[in-house]
TIVEX-469726 format. One record per residue (C-alpha): residue number from 1; x, y, z. Coordinates in pm, whole numbers. Layout:
N
@n->NUM; x->X; y->Y; z->Z
...
! end
This chain:
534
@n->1; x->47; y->-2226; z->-2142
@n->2; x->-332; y->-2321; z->-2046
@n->3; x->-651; y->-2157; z->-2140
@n->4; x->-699; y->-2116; z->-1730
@n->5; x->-330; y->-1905; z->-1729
@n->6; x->-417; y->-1712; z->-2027
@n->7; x->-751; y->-1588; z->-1897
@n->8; x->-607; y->-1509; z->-1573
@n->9; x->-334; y->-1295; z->-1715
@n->10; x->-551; y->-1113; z->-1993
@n->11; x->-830; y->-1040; z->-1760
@n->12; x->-594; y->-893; z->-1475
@n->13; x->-418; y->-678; z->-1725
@n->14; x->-722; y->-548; z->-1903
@n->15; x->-895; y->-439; z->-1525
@n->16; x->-578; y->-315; z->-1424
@n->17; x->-539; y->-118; z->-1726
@n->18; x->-865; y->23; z->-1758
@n->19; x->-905; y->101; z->-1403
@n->20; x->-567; y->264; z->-1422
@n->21; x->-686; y->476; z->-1750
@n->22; x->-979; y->534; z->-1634
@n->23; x->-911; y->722; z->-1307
@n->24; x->-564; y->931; z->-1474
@n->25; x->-662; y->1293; z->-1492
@n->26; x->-490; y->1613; z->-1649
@n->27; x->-231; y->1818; z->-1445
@n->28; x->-364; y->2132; z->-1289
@n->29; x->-144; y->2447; z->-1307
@n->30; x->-372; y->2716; z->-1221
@n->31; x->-239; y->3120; z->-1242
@n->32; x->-124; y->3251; z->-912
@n->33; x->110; y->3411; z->-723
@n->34; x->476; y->3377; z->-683
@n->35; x->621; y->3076; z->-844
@n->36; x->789; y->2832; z->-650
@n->37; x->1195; y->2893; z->-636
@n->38; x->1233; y->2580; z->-767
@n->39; x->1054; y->2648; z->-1082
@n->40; x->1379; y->2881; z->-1168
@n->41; x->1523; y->2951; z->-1517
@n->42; x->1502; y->2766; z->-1865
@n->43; x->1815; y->2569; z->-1786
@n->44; x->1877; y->2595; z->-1424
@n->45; x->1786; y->2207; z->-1315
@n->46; x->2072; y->1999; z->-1382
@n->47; x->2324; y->1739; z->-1278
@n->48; x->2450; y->1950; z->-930
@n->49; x->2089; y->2005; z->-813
@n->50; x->1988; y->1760; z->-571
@n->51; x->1596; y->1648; z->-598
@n->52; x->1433; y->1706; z->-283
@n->53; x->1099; y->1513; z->-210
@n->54; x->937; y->1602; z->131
@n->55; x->726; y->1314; z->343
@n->56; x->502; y->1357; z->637
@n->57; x->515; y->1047; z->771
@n->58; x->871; y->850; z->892
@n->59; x->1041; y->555; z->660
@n->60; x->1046; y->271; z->953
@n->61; x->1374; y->106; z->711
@n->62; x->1541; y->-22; z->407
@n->63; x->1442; y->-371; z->449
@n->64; x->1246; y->-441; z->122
@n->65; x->1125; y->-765; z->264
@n->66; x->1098; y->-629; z->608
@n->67; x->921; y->-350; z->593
@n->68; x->518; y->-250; z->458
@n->69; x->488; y->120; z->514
@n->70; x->471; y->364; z->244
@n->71; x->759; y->589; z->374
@n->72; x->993; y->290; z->327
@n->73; x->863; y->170; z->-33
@n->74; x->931; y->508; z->-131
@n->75; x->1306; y->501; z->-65
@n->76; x->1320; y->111; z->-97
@n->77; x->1158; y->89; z->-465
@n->78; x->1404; y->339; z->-631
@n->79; x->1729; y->77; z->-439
@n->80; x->1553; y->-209; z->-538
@n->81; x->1392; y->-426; z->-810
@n->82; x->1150; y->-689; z->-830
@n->83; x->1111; y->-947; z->-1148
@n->84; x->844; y->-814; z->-1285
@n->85; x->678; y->-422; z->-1261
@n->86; x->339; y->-348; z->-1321
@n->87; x->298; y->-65; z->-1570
@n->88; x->135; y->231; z->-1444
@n->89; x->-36; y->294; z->-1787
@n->90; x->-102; y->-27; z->-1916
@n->91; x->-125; y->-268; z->-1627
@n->92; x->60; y->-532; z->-1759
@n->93; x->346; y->-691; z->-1560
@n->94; x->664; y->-599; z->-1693
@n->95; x->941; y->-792; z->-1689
@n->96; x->1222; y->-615; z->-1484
@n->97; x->1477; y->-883; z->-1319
@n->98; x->1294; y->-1134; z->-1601
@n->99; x->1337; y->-1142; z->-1894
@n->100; x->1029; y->-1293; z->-2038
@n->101; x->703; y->-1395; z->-1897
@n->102; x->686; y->-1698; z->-1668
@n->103; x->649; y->-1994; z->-1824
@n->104; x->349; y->-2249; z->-1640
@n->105; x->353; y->-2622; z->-1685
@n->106; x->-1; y->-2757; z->-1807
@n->107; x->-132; y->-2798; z->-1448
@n->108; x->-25; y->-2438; z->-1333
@n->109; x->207; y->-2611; z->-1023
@n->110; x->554; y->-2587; z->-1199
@n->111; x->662; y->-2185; z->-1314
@n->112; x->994; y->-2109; z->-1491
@n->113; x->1158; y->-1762; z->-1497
@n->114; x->1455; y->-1698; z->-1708
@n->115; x->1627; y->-1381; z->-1565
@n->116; x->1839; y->-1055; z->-1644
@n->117; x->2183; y->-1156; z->-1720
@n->118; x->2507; y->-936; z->-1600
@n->119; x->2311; y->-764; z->-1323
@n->120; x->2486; y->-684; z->-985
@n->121; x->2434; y->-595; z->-667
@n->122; x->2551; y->-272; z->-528
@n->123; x->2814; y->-397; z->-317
@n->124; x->2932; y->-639; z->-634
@n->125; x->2714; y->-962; z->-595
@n->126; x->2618; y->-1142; z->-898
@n->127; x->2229; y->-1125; z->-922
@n->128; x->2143; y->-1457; z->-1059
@n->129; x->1883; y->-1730; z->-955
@n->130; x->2044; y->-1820; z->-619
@n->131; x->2011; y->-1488; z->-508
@n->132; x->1617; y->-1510; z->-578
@n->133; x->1562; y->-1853; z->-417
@n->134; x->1758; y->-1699; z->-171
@n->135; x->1520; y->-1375; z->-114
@n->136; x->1181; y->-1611; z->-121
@n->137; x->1340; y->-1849; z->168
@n->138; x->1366; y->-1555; z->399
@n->139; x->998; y->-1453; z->299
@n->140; x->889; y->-1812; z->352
@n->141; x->1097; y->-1828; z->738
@n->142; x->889; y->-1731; z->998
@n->143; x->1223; y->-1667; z->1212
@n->144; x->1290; y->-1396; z->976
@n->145; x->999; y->-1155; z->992
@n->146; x->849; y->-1097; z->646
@n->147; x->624; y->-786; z->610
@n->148; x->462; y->-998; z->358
@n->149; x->506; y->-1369; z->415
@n->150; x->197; y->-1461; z->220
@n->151; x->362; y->-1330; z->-79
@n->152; x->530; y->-1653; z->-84
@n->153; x->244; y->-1897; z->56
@n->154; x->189; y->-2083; z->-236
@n->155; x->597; y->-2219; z->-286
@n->156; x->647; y->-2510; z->-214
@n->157; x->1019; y->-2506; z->-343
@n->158; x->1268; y->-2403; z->-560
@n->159; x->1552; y->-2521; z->-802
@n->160; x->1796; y->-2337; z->-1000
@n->161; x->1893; y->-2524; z->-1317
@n->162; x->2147; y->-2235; z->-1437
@n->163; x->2251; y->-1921; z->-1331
@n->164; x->1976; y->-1756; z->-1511
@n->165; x->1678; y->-1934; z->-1408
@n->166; x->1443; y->-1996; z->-1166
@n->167; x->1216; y->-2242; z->-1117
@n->168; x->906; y->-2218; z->-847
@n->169; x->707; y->-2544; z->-753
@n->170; x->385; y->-2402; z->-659
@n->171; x->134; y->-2614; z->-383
@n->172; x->-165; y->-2475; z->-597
@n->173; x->-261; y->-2325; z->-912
@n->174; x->-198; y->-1966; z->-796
@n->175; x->-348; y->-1703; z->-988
@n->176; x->-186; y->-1391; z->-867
@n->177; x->175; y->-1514; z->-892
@n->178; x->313; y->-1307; z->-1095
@n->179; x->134; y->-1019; z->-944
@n->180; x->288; y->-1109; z->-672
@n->181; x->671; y->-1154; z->-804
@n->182; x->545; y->-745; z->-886
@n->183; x->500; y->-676; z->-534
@n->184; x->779; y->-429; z->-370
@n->185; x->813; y->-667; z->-60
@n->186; x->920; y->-935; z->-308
@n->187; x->1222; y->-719; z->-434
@n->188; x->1532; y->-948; z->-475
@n->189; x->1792; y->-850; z->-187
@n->190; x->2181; y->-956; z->-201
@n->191; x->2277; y->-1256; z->-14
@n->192; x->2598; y->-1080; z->105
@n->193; x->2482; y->-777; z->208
@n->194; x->2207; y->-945; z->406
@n->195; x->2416; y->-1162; z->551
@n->196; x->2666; y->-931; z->645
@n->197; x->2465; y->-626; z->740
@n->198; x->2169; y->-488; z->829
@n->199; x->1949; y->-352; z->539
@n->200; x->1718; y->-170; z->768
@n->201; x->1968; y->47; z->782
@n->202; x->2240; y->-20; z->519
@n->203; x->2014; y->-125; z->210
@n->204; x->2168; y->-277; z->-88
@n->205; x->2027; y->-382; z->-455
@n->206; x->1992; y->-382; z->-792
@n->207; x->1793; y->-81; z->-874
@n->208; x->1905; y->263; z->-1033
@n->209; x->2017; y->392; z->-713
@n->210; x->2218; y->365; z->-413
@n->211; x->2191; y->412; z->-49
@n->212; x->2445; y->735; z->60
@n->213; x->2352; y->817; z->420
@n->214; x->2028; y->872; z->692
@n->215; x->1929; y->1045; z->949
@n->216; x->1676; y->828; z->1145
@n->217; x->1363; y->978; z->1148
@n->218; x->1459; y->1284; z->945
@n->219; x->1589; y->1231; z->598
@n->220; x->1789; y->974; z->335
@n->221; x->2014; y->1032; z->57
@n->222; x->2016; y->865; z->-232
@n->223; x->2278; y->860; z->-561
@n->224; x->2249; y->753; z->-902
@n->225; x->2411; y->380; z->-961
@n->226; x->2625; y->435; z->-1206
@n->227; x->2668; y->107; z->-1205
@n->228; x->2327; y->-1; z->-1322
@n->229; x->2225; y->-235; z->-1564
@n->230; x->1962; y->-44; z->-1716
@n->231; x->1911; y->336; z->-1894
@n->232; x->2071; y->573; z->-1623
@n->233; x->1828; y->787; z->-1451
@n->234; x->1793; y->1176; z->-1575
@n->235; x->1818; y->1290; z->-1212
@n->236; x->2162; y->1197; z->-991
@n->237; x->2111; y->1333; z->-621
@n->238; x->1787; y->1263; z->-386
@n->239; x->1754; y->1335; z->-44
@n->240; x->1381; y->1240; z->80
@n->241; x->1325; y->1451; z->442
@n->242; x->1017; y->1376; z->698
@n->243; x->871; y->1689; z->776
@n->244; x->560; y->1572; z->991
@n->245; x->357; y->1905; z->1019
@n->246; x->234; y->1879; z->642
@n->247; x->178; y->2247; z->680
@n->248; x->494; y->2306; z->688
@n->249; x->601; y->2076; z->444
@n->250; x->399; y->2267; z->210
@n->251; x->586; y->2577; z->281
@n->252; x->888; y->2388; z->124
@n->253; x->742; y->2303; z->-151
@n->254; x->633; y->2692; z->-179
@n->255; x->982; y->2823; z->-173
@n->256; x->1131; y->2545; z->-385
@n->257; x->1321; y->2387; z->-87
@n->258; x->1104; y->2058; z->-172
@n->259; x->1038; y->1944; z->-548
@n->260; x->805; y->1713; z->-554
@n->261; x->554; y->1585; z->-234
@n->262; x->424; y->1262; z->-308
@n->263; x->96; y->1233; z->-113
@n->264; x->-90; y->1606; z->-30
@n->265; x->-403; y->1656; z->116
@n->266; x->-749; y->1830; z->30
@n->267; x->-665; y->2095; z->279
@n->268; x->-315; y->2211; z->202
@n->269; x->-410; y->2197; z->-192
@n->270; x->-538; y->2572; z->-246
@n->271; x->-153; y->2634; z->-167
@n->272; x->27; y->2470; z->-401
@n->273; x->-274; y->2522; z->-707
@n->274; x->-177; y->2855; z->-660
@n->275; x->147; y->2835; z->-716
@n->276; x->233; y->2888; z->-1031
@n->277; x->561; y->2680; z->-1030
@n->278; x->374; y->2410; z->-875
@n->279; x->164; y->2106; z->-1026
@n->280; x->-122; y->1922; z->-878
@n->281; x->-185; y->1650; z->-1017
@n->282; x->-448; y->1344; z->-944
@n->283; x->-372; y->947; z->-1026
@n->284; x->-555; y->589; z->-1018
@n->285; x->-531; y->462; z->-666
@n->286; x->-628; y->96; z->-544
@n->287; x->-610; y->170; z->-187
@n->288; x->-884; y->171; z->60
@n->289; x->-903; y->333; z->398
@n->290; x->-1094; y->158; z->665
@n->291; x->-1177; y->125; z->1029
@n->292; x->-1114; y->-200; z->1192
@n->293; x->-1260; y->-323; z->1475
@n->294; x->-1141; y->-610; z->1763
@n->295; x->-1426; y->-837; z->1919
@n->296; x->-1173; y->-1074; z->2080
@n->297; x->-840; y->-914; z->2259
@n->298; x->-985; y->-594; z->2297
@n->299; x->-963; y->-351; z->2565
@n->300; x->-1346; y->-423; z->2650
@n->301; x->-1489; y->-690; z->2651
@n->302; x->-1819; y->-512; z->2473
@n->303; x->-1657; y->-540; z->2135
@n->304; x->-1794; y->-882; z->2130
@n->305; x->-2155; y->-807; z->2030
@n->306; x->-2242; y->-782; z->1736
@n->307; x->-2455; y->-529; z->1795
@n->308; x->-2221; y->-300; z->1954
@n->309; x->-2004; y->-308; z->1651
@n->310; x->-2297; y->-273; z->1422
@n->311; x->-2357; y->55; z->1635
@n->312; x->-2030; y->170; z->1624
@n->313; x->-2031; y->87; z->1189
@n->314; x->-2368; y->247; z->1214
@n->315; x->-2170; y->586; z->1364
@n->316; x->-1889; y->611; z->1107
@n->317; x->-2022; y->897; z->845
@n->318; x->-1811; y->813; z->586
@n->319; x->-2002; y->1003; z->303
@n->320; x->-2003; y->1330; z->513
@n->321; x->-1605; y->1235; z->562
@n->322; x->-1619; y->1215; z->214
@n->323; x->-1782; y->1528; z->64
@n->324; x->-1664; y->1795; z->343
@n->325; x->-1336; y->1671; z->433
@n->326; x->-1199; y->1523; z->121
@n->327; x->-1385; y->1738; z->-112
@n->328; x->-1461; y->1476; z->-341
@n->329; x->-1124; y->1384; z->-383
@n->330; x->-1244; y->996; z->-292
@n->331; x->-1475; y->774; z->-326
@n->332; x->-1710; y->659; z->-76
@n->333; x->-1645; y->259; z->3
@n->334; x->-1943; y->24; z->45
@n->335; x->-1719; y->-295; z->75
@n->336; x->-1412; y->-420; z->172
@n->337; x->-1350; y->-528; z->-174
@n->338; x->-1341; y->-257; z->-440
@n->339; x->-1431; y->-191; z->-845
@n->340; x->-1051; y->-210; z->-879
@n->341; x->-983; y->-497; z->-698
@n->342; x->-1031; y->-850; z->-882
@n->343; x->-1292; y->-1026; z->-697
@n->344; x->-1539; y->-736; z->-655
@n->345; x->-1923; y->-762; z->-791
@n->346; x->-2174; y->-520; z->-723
@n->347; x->-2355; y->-794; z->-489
@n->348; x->-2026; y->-692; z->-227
@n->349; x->-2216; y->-337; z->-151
@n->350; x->-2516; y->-506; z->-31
@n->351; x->-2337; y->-543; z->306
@n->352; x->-2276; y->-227; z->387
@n->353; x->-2365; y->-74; z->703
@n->354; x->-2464; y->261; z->611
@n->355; x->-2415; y->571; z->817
@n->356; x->-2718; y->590; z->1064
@n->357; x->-2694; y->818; z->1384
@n->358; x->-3040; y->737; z->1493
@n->359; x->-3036; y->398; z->1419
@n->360; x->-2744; y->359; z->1623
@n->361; x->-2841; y->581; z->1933
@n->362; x->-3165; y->265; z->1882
@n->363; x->-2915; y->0; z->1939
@n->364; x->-2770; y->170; z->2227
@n->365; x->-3079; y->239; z->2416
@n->366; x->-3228; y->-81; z->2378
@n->367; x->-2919; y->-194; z->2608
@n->368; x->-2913; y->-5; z->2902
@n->369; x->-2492; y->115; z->2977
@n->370; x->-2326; y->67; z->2633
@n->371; x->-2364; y->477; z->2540
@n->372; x->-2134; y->505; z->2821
@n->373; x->-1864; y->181; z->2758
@n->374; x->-1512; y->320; z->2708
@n->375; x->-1344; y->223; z->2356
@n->376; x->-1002; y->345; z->2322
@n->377; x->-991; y->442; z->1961
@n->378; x->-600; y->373; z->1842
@n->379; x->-502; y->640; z->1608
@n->380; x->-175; y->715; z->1383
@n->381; x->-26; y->1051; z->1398
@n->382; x->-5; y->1118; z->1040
@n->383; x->-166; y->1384; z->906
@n->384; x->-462; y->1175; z->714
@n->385; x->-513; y->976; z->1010
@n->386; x->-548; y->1224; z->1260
@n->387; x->-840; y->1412; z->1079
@n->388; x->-982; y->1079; z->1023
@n->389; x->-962; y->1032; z->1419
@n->390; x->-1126; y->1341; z->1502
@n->391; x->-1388; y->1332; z->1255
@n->392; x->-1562; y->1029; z->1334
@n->393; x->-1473; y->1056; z->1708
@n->394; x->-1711; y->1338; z->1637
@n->395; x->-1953; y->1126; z->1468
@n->396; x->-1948; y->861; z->1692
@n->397; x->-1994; y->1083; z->1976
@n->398; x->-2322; y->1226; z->1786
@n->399; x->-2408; y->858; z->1745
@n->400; x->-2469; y->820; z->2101
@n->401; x->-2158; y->694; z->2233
@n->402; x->-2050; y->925; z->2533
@n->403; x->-1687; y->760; z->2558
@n->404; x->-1482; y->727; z->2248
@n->405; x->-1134; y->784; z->2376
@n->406; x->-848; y->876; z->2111
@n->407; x->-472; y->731; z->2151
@n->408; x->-221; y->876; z->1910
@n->409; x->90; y->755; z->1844
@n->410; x->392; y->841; z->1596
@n->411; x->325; y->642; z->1300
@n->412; x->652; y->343; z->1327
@n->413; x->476; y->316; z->1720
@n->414; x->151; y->239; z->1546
@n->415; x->280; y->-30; z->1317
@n->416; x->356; y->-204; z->1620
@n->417; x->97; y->-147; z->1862
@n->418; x->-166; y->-210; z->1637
@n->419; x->-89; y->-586; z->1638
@n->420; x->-15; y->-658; z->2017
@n->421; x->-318; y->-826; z->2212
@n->422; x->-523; y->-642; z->2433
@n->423; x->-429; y->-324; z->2296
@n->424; x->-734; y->-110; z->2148
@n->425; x->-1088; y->-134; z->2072
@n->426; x->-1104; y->0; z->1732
@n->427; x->-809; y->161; z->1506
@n->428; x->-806; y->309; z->1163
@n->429; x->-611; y->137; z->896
@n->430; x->-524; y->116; z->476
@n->431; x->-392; y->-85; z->217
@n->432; x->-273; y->17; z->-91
@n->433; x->-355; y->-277; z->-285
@n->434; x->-31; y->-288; z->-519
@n->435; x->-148; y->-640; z->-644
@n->436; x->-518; y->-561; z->-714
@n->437; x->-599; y->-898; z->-608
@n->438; x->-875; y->-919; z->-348
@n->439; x->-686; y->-1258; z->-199
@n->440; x->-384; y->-1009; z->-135
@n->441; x->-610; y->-802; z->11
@n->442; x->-809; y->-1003; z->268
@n->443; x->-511; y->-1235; z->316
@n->444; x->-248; y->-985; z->506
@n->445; x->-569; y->-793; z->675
@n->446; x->-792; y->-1051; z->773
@n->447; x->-639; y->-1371; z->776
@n->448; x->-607; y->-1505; z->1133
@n->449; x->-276; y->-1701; z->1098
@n->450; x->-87; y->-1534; z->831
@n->451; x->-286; y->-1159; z->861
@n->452; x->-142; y->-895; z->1038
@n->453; x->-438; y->-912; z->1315
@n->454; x->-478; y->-587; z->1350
@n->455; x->-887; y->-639; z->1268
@n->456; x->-991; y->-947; z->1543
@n->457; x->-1293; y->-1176; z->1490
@n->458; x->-1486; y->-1428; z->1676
@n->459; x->-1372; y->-1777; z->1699
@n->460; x->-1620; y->-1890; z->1437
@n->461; x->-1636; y->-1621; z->1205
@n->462; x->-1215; y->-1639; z->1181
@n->463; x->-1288; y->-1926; z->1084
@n->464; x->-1517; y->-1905; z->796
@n->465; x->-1283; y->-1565; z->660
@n->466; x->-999; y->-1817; z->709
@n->467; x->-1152; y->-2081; z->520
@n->468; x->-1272; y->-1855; z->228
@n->469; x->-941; y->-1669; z->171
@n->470; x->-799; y->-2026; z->135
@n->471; x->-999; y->-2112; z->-160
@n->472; x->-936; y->-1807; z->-251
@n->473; x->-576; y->-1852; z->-326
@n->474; x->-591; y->-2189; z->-402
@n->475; x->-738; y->-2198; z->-732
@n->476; x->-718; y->-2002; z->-1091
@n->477; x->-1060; y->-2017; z->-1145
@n->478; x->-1196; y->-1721; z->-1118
@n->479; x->-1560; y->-1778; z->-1075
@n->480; x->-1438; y->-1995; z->-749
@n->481; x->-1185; y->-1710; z->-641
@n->482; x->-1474; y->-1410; z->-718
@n->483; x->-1736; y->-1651; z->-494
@n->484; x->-1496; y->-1715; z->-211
@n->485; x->-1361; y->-1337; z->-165
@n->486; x->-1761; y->-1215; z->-182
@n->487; x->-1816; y->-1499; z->113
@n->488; x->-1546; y->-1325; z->281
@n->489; x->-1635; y->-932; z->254
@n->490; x->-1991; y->-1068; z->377
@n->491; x->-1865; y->-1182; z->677
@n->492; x->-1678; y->-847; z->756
@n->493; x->-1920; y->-652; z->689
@n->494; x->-2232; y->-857; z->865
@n->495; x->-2089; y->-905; z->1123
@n->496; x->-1933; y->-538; z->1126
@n->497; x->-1561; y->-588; z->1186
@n->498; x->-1470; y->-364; z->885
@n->499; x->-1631; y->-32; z->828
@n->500; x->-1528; y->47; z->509
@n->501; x->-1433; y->451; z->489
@n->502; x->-1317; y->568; z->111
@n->503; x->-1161; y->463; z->-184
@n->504; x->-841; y->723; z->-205
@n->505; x->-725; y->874; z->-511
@n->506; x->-339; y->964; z->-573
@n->507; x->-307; y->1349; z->-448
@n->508; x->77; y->1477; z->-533
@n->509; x->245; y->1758; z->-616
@n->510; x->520; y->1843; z->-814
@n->511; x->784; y->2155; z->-915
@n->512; x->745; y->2244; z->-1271
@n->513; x->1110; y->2201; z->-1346
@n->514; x->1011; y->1814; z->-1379
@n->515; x->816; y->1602; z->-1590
@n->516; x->740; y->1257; z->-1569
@n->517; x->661; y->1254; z->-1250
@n->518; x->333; y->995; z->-1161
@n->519; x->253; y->754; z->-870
@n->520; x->134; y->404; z->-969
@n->521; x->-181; y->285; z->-827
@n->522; x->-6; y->137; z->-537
@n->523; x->133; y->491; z->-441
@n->524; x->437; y->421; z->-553
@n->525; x->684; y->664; z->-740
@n->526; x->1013; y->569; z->-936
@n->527; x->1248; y->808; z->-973
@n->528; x->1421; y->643; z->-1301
@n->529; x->1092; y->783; z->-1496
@n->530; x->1117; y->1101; z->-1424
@n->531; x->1312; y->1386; z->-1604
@n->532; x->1390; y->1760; z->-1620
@n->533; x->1138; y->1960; z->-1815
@n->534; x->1214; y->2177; z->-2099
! end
């Protein structure tokens, strides 16, 4: 292996793993009232209880390669598995469908993965290296409709010698790939199955449980594959149910009808803290909430100037968004690239806009009209989202601008929506970072070919981001990668098409007769870890 592969691996794994240790805090289980029913007797959890996890907002399907939304990695990461899994405690990329780590040839183009051998598929497929090439061709076809096509950018092709290995031609040195091969929307789906069905609905794959039933937009069941390859999970039944009125949600998790709500917010969490058969618990997060704005194939035609959008960043009080809403329970982001993210430098906070109400209402009287310019503010539905909406519709407002319009839509809508031309002015958006790598990061947000487009930018200023996130990829130097992604959050920021709003911080709760139970800095949550207490 080279010196430039070994450096890239140890220094990934040591952020990673820092970052992830550094952020982990106790569980809180504060005195209170009436335990949760869950919580029951020494003894009462068992194999005929079925695990009930409560969401707010919708899975939009089963579709590991399809699909991007945390509702769906949820269900989709407990049916499927990826090569390798990054360790929530140590960082390091585990191998899962590998066996080993990936082997590099001496200029970093040629990778070799020997695999898991007598793995199958939940409807009886062989998992072996055909099935993998098979997975990254439909991520590579732009017929198909990868969430995540870039996850695959750098293959150039593939070969499988035997049965049990892989090997990946790369068209650069990339020095994320195994990160990547980590990612849930690289999980390794059966040829049959998708040939023959549709996983959006009828998922199928290797992991530690199988797909039962649905209700669309209400609930999914989930059983224990008793046919899996590796330890057998503690717990046998899950049904996941969207209850969108997190108030209510919380109720079930207050009469044990719910045992464990993956993402909670500040407001609901006097609740559960005091209930005593309730834990609230905090984990290292990578993902950053932001507010994106369109200055080409917007709604109006305002969103051009530069100075309008600086006005606009200029209205966004993310600290007071920060302190009062989330109670601390963030932190405040000053650039598109975070401390956890490889690529970030101190230098990338130097760009930020900072709130300023009066130095926006400036901007807006020195151009007689643009206090008064509609922007139709596209909003999610979701509980997080909506606050977010009204908030800094309120702040905006004090800002100076007299016609910030709010559109809400159900979440799946909004997946949608927020990539169709014309559309909105400005929307609010996140990314949970599961790679940690700022190229994954600006790539699928910003990129103006293979991004999602949700964030628009001038002709000339695409193209710089374009050209930066390119070098970016392209090489496993790290100095060149670091210098190329800080190029690119400078552009965002000066030219204020990204406000940057928080760093988030995993918020979950759990019932007391569990243990184990811990999101990954993605957000993500596998039920195979977790176990019945006492």
């Amino acid at each position: 292996m080279k010196t430039w592969k070994k450096l890239v691996s140890l220094t990934a794994a040591c952020a990673l793993g820092l970052s992830l240790l550094a952020g982990c805090s106790g569980t809180t289980t504060p005195s209170g009232t009436t335990p949760g029913a869950s919580a029951g007797t020494e003894g009462d959890a068992g194999e005929g209880k079925m695990f009930n996890i409560v969401l707010t907002a919708p899975f939009t399907g089963f579709d590991p390669l399809r699909t991007n939304d945390s509702a769906s990695t949820y269900v989709n990461a407990q049916i499927y598995e990826t090569l390798y899994r990054i360790n929530p405690e140590t960082g390091a990329y585990d191998p899962l469908l590998a066996v080993s780590e990936p082997e590099y040839s001496e200029d970093g183009l040629t990778v070799t993965i020997k695999l898991r051998e007598g793995v199958t598929f939940q409807d009886g497929t062989p998992f072996n290296s055909e099935a993998v090439k098979y997975t990254f061709e439909l991520i590579q076809d732009p017929d198909f409709g990868s969430a995540r096509a870039s996850i695959a950018g750098s293959i150039e092709s593939m070969e499988c010698p035997d049965e049990n290995t892989i090997v990946f031609h790369l068209l650069y040195e990339d020095g994320v790939f195994q990160a990547k091969l980590a990612h849930t929307n690289s999980a390794i789906v059966s040829p049959t199955a998708q040939q023959n069905q549709d996983l959006m609905t009828q998922p199928c794959g290797t992991g530690p449980y199988s797909f039962v039933s649905s209700v669309s937009g209400s609930n999914v069941v989930l059983t224990r594959n008793d046919n899996y390859w590796g330890e057998a999970p503690a717990i046998k039944d899950v049904t996941m149910t969207i209850i969108s009125d997190e108030s209510t949600a919380v109720s079930r998790m207050e009469t044990g009808e719910a045992d464990f709500m993956p993402k909670i917010s500040v407001e609901q969490l006097s609740r559960v803290e005091n209930n005593a058969g309730l834990t609230v618990t905090t984990s290292e997060a990578a993902q950053i909430y932001y507010l994106g704005m369109r200055a080409t194939s917007s709604v109006n035609p305002v969103m051009a100037e530069k100075d309008f959008r600086t006005a606009l960043a200029m209205g966004i009080d993310k600290e007071g968004y920060v302190e009062y809403m989330m109670q601390g329970y963030a932190e405040v982001a000053n650039s598109v690239i975070g401390p956890k993210i490889f690529g970030y430098a101190e230098e990338a906070e130097n760009h930020n806009i900072a709130y300023d109400s009066e130095g926006a209402k400036a901007i807006l009287d020195a151009h007689p009209g643009w206090a008064d310019e509609e922007i139709l503010f596209l909003v999610p539905s979701t509980p997080v989202y909506s606050r977010m909406g009204e908030y800094f519709q309120s702040s905006l407002t004090q800002a100076g601008f007299n016609n910030i319009e709010i559109e809400t839509m159900d979440w799946s809508a909004w997946l949608t929506e927020s990539k169709v031309d014309g559309r909105y002015d400005i929307t609010l958006a996140a990314w949970s970072n599961v790679t940690r790598d700022g190229s994954e990061l600006m790539e699928p947000n910003f990129h103006s070919v293979n991004g999602q487009q949700r964030v628009r930018l001038l002709p000339e200023d695409a193209a710089l981001v374009d050209g930066y996130i390119d070098a970016s990829k392209t090489t496993s130097n790290a100095e060149v990668r670091t210098e190329n992604l800080l190029n690119c959050n400078a552009v965002l920021m000066d030219e204020a098409y990204v406000q940057p709003i928080y760093n988030s911080t995993n918020l979950f709760c759990y019932s007391n007769s569990y243990t184990g139970i811990t999101l990954d800095a993605g957000g993500t949550f596998y039920i195979l870890d977790f176990d019945y207490a006492g």
